[in-house]
C-alpha positions in Angstrom: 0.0 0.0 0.0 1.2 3.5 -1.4 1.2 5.2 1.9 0.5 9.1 2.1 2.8 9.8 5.0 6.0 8.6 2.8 5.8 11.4 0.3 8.2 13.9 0.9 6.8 17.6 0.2 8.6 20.6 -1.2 10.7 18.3 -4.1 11.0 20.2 -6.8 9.2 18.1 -9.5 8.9 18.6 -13.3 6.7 21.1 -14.6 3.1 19.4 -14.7 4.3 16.5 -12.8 2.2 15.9 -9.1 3.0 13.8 -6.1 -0.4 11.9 -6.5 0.7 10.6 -10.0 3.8 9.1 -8.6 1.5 7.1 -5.9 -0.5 6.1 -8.2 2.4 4.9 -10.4 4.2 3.5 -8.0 1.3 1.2 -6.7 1.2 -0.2 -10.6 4.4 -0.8 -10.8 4.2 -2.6 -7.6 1.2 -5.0 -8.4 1.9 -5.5 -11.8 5.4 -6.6 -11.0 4.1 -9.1 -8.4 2.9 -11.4 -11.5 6.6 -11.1 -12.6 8.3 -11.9 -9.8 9.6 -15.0 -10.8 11.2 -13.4 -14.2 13.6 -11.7 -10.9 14.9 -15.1 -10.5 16.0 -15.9 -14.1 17.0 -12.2 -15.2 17.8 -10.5 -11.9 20.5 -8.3 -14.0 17.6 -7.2 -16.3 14.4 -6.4 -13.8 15.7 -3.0 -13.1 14.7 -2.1 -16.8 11.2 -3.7 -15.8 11.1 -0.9 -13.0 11.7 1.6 -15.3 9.4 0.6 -18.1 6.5 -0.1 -16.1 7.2 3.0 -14.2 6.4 5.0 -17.7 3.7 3.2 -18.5 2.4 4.1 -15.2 3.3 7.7 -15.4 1.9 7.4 -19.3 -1.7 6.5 -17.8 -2.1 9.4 -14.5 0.5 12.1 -15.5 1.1 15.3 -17.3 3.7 12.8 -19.0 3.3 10.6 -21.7 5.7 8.0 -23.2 6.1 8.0 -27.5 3.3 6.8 -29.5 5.5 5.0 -31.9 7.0 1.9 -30.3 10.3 2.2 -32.6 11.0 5.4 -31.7 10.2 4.9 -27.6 12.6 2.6 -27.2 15.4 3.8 -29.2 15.4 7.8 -27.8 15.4 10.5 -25.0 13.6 10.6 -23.0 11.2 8.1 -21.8 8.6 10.5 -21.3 7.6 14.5 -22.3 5.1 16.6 -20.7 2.4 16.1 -22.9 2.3 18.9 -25.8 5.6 19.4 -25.7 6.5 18.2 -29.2 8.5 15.6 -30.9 11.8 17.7 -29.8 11.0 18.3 -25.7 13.2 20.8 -23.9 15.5 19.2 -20.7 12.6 20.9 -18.4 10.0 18.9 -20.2 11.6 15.8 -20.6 11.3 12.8 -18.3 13.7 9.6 -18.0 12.4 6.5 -16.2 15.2 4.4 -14.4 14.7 1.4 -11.6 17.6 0.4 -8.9 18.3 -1.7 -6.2 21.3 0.4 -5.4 20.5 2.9 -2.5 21.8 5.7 -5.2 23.6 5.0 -8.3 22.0 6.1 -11.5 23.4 4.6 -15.2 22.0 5.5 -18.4 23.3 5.0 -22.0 22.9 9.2 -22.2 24.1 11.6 -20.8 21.1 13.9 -22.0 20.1 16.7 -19.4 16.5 16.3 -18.6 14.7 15.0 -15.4 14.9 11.7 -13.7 12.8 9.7 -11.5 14.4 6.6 -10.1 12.5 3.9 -8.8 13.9 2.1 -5.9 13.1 -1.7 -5.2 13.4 -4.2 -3.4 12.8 -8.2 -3.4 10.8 -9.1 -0.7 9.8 -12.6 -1.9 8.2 -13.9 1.6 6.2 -10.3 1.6 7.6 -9.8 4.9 7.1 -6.2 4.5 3.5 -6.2 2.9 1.2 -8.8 1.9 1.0 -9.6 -1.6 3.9 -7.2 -2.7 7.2 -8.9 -3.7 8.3 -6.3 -5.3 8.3 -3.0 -2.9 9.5 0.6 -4.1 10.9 2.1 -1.4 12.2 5.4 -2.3 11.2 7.6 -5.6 14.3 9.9 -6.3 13.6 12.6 -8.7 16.1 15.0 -10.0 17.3 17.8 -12.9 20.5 16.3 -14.2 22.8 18.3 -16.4 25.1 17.3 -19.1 28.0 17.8 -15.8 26.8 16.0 -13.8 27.6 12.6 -15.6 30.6 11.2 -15.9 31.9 8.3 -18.5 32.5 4.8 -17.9 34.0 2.9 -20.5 32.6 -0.4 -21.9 34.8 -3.9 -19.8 33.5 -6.0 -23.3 36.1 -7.6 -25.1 36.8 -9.8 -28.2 37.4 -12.2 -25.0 33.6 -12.1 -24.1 32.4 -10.3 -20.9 31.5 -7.2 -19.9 28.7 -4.7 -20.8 28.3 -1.7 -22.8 29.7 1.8 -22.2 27.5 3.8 -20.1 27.3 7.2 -17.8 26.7 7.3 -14.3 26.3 10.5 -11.9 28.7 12.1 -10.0 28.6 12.4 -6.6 25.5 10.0 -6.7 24.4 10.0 -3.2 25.0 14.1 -2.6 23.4 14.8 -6.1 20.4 13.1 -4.5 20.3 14.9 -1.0 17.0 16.0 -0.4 15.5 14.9 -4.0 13.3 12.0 -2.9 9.7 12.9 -3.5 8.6 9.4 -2.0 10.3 7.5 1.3 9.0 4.5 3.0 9.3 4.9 6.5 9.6 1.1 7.3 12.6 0.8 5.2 16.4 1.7 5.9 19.6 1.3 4.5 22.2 -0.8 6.2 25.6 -1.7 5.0 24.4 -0.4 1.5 21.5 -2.4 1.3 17.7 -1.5 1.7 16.1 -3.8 4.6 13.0 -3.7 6.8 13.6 -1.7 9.5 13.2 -3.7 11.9 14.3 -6.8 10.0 16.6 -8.6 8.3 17.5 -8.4 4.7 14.9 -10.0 2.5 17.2 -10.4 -0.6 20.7 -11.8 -0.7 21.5 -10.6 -4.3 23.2 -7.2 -5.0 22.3 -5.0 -8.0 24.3 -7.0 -10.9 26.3 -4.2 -13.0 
């Protein structure tokens, strides 16, 4: 349940962009990734993109924000999301990116586009320790105005020799970037030892982010 009391007032959010439509996104990404669960299991290196795509189709359905109307085109470009009249070509301030984590605060992305980003933090709680009939539990909504600065490169480890990943960007400074940018904070969660766990609890997934 998509508590009231977590949100965080006085975030500055993108332009059109409301508190209630990240509730109400979050609880869709949260029972519509229940019946997924087990895909967490096989892919656990690819269910952050799972996050982030169900997090624009749930922004898509309540928000000021909608995602591309042509499939090719959604997939391949910035941003995920533009405020809704805003054109084929939508300024930073009007453009929204949709990213999940497990990580407490890295962000990666293939660009380093300026625009906003909302980051949707998760965790596995398979035994629904934390709430019945969630597995999958967003704990903290981070959203944020990056600039072109504020990422940095990281080159690709992939070889001829097989291995790695592609070359991506991820954000300075990630966790003072994100001071005070959370628009949504579960109270019965915590970090400990770089890991979000019930507060009160032990951790409920063994498995770290994969890179």
């Amino acid at each position: 349940m998509v508590r009231r009391g977590d949100v965080v007032s006085g975030v500055p959010l993108p332009p059109g962009l409301d508190p209630v439509a990240i509730r109400k996104a979050i609880d869709y990404i949260e029972r519509e990734l229940a019946e997924l669960v087990d895909l967490y299991d096989e892919q656990a290196n690819v269910f952050s993109a799972l996050v982030g795509i169900f997090g624009v189709k749930g922004l898509d359905a309540v928000s000021a924000y909608e995602k591309h109307r042509h499939a090719d085109k959604a997939q391949q470009r910035f941003p995920d999301l533009r405020r809704r009249g805003a054109g084929e070509r939508p300024l930073p301030n009007e453009s929204l990116e949709s990213k999940g984590s497990k990580r407490p605060w890295a962000i990666q992305s293939h660009f380093d586009h300026p625009g906003w980003y909302i980051v949707w933090r998760y965790l596995v709680d398979p035994t629904e320790s934390i709430e019945a009939g969630r597995p999958i539990i967003i704990w903290r909504v981070d959203v944020v105005f990056l600039r072109k600065g504020d990422w940095k490169y990281e080159g690709s480890k992939a070889s001829s020799e097989g291995g790695g990943r592609t070359h991506t960007f991820g954000v300075k400074n990630p966790a003072k970037t994100l001071d005070g940018e959370a628009v949504y904070r579960r109270g019965d969660v915590v970090v400990r030892r770089g890991k979000p766990v019930p507060r009160n609890g032990e951790e409920v997934d063994g498995d770290s982010e994969r890179p």
